[in-house]
PLY file of the C-alpha trace (Angstrom):
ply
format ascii 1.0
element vertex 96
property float x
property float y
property float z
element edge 95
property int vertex1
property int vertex2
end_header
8.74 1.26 -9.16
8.15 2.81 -6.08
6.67 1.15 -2.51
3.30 2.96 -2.42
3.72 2.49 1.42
6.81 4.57 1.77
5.66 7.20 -0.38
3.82 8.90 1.80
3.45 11.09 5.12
0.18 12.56 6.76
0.04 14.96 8.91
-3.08 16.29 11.59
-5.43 18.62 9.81
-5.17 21.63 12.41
-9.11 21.18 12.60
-8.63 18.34 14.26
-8.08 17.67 18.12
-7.44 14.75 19.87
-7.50 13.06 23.26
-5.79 9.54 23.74
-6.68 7.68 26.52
-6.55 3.81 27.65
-9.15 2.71 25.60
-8.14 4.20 22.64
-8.65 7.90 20.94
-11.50 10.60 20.81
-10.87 12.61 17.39
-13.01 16.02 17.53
-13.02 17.63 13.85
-13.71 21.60 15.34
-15.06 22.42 12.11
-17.74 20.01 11.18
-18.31 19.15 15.32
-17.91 15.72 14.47
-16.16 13.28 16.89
-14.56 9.84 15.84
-13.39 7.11 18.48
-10.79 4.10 17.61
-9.70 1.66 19.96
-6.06 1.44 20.78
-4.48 0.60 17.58
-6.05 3.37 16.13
-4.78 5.84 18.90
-1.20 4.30 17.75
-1.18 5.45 14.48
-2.77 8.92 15.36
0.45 8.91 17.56
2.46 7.96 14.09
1.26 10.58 12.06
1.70 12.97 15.27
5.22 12.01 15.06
4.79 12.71 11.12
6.26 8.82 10.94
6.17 7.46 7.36
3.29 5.23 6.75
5.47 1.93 6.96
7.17 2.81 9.70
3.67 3.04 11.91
2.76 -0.21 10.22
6.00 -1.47 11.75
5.50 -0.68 14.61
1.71 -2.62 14.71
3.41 -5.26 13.31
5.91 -5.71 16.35
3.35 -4.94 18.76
0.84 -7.26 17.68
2.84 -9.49 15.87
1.01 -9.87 12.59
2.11 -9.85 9.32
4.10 -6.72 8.11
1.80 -7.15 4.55
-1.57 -7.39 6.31
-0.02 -4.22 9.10
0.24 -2.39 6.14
-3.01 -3.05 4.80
-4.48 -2.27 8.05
-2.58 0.95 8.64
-3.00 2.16 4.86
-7.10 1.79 4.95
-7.30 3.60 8.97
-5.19 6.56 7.14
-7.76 6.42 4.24
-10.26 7.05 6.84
-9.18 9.05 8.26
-7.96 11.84 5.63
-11.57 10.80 4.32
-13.26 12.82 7.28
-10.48 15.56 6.86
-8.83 14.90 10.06
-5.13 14.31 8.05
-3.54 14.89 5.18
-1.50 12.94 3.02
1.77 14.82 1.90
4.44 13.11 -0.92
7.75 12.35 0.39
10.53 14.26 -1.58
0 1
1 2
2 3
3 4
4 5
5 6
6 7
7 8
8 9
9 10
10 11
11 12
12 13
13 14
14 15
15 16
16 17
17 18
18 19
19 20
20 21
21 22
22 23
23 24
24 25
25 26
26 27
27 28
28 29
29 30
30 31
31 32
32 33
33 34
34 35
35 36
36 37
37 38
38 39
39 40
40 41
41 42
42 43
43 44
44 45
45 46
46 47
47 48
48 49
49 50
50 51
51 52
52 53
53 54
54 55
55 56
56 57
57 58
58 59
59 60
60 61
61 62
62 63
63 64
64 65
65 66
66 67
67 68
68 69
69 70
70 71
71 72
72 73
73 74
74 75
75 76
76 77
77 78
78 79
79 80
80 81
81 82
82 83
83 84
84 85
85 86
86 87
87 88
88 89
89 90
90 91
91 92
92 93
93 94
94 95
């Protein structure tokens, strides 16, 4: 049985732009002119899948920064990328 939160890279759909800034992240999708905001957590795992991080490994990373549980950083992590590849501003790939 495989880790469903290991499985799995995204990476920016190239209609998507982004600005980060203190607060958090500005997400314009060019294509639909729709912009999305998330606070700083959010702007962290843009920078993740940026980094085309695995999904666990951007959950770590929460996890040590706001010292939660890994379980619930996962969680957390898993439903922002849902989200996000929702409004076609990532996409999921398999890891091979």
């Amino acid at each position: 049985m495989t880790n469903k939160h290991t499985d799995f890279t995204f990476t920016v759909n190239c209609e998507a732009s982004a600005s980060i800034h203190e607060n958090g992240i500005v997400i314009l999708h060019v294509g639909s002119g729709r912009v999305y905001t998330a606070n700083t957590t959010g702007a962290r795992i843009w920078r993740g899948v940026v980094q085309r991080q695995r999904l666990d490994a951007i959950a770590d990373d929460i996890n040590n920064e706001y010292q939660i549980g890994r379980s619930t950083a996962c969680e957390h992590v898993a439903t922002f990328l849902a989200e996000l590849e929702r409004h076609s501003l990532v996409q999921k790939e398999e890891n091979r």
